[in-house]
matplotlib code that plots the C-alpha trace (Angstrom):
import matplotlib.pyplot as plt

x = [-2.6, -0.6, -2.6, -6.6, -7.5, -10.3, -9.7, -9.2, -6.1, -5.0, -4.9, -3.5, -0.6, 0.3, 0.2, 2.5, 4.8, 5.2, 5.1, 8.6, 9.8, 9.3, 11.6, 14.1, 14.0, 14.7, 17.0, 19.1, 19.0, 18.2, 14.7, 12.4, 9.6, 6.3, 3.0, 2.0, 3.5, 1.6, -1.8, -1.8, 0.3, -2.4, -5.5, -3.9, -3.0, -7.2, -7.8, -5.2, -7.1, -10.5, -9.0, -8.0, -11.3, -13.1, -10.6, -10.7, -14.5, -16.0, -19.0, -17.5, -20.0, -19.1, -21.2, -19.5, -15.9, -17.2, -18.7, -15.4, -13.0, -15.0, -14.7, -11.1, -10.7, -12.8, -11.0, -7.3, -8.6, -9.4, -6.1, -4.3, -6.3, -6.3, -2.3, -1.5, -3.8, -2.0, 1.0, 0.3, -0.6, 2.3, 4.7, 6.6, 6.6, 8.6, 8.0, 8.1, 11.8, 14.0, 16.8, 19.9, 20.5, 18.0, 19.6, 22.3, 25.9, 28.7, 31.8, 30.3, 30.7, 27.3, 25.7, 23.9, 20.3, 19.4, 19.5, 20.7, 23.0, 22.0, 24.7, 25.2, 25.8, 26.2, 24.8, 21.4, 20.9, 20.5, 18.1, 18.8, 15.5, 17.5, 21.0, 24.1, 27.2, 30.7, 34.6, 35.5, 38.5, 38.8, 40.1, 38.6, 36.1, 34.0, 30.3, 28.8, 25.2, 24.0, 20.9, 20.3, 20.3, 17.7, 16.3, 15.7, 16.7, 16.7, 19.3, 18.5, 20.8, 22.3, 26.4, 28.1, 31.1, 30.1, 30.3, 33.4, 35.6, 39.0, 37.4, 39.5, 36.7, 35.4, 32.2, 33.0, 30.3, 30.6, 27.8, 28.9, 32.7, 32.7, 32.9, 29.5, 30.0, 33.3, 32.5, 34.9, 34.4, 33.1, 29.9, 28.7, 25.4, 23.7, 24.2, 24.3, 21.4, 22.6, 20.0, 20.9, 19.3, 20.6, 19.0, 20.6, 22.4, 23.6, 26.2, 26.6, 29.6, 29.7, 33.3, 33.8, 36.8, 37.9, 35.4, 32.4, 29.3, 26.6, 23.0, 19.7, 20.7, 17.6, 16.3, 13.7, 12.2, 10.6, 8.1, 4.9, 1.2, 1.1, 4.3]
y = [-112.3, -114.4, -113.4, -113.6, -110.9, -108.4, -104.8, -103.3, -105.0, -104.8, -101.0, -101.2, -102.9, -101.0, -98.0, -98.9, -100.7, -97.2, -94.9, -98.0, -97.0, -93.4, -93.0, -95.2, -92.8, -90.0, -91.5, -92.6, -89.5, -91.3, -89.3, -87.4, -87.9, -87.3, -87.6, -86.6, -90.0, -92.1, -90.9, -91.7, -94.8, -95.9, -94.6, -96.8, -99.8, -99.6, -99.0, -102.3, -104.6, -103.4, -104.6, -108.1, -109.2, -108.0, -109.5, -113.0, -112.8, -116.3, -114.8, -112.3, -110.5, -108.2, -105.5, -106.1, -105.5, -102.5, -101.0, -102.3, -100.5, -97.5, -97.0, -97.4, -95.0, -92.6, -93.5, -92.9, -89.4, -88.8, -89.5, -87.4, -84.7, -85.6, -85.8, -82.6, -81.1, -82.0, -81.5, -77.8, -77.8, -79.0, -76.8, -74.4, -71.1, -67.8, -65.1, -61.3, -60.0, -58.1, -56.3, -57.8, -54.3, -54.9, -57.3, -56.1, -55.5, -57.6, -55.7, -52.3, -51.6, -50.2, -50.2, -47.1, -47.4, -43.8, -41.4, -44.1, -42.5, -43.9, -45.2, -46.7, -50.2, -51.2, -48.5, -48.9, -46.5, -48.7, -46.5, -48.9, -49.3, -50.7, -50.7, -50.4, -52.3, -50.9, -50.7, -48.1, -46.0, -49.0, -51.3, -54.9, -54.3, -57.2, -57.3, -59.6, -60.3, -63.0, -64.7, -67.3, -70.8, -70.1, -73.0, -73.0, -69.1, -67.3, -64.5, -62.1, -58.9, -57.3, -57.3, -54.6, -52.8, -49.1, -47.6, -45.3, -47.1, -48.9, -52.6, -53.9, -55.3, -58.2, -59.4, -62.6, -64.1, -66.6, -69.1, -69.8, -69.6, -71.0, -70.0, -69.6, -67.3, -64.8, -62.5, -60.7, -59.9, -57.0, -58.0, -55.7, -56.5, -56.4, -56.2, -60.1, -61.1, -62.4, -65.7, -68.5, -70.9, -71.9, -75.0, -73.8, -71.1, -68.7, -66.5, -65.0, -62.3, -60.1, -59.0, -55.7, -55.0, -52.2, -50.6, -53.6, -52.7, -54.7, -53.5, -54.0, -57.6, -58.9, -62.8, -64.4, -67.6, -71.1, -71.4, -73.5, -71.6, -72.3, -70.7]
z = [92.9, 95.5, 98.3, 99.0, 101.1, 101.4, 99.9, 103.5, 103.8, 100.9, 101.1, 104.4, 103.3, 100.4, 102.1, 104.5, 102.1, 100.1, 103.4, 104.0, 100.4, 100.5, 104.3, 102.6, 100.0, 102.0, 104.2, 101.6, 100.0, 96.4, 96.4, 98.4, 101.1, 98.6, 99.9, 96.8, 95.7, 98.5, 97.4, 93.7, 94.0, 96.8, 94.2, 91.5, 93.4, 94.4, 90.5, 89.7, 92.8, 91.2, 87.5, 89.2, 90.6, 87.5, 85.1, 87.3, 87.8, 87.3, 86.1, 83.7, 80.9, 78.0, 79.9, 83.0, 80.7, 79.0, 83.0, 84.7, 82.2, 81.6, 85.5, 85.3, 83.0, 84.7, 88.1, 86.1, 85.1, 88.5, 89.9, 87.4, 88.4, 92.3, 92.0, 89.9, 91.6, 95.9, 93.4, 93.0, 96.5, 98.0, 95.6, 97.3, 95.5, 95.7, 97.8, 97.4, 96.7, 99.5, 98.9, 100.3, 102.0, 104.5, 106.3, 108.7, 106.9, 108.4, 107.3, 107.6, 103.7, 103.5, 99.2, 98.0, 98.9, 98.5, 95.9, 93.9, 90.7, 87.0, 84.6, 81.4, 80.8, 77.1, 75.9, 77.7, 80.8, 84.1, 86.9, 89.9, 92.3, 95.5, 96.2, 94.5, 95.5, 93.9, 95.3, 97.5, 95.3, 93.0, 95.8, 96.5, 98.9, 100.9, 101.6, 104.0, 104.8, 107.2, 106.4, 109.2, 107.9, 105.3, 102.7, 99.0, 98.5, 95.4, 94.4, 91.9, 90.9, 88.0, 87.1, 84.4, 83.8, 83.3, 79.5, 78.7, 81.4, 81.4, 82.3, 85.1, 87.1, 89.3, 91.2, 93.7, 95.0, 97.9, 99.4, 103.4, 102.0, 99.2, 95.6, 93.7, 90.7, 89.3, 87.3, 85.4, 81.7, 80.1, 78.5, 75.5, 74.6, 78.0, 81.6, 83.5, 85.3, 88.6, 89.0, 91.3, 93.9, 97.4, 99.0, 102.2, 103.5, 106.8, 105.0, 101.7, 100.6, 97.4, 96.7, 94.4, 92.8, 90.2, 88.5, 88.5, 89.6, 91.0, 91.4, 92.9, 95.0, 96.5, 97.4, 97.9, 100.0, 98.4, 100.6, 101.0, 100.8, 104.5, 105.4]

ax = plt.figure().add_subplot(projection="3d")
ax.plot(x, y, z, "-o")
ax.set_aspect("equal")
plt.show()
């Protein structure tokens, strides 16, 4: 509307004004880099410039109304699809679980990982398919894992205090030194599901004390399809 310039331009300019907005948006950390963003904003600033030279046509006609807004509805659709569609593209999704005992032990306080015992936990019995992390005679006892600087992880586990036991025990979790999660209650209807996200991190510790026990740890990655 203030300016009177061809469509090429147009485009050109808008693109570059939200390719501008987006980087400021990241580098300011008030939003994210989105290409998925760029795209539709660009299709419907096209669909708005169309809807401007049609609506401000000198030789304007009911049939020309009825074509132009039945192509902007079919254009909107379009987008929708266009967008969710890069959207679910450009999603990162999870990969397949490992169990935390893979990864190389820093303290040398190795879990179970074989022949694993079962227990009972509230009254259901728990058969553990990877590891099992518990103190060592009761006492606190550390376990370390080093994961490299990973992004968007995914921790998954199990926490309980075992049936027909005293309770007098504690999970700690730490993220790179500090303090995620404590876990010390005795929960009676059901064991805890351990389920957290990590945007970033090199180092995570579980610490075990008295009788807690803490069962089939594994993670996972948020990765893109092409990772």
């Amino acid at each position: 509307m203030l300016y009177r310039i061809r469509f090429g331009k147009f485009i050109l300019f808008f693109i570059l004004a939200i390719l501008v907005l987006e980087t400021l948006q990241a580098l300011t950390y008030l939003g994210s880099f989105d290409i998925d963003d760029v795209i539709s904003n660009t299709l419907g600033a096209g669909i708005g410039f169309v809807a401007y030279k049609v609506g401000f046509s000198s030789k304007i006609s009911f049939k020309k109304l009825a074509a132009s807004a039945l192509s902007i509805g079919v254009l909107l659709v379009g987008i929708m699809t266009i967008s969710e569609t890069i959207h679910y593209a450009m999603a990162k999704r999870e990969g397949p679980i490992q169990a935390l005992s893979d990864l190389k032990e820093m303290n040398e306080s190795m879990p179970m990982t074989r022949k694993l015992p079962s227990f009972t936990v509230a009254g259901e019995k728990v058969e553990p398919k990877m590891n099992v992390y518990s103190s060592e005679d009761g006492k606190s006892t550390k376990y370390t894992y080093i994961l490299g600087n990973k992004k968007d992880v995914m921790f998954y586990g199990y926490y309980g205090i075992l049936d027909n036991e005293d309770f007098q025990g504690e999970v700690t979790l730490l993220v790179d030194g500090e303090l995620r999660a404590q876990l010390n209650e005795q929960y009676d209807e059901d064991a805890v599901v351990l389920d957290f996200p990590v945007d970033r991190i090199n180092e995570v510790t579980f610490i075990i004390a008295g009788n807690a026990k803490l069962w089939d740890v594994g993670f996972t990655e948020m990765k893109h399809w092409w990772e």
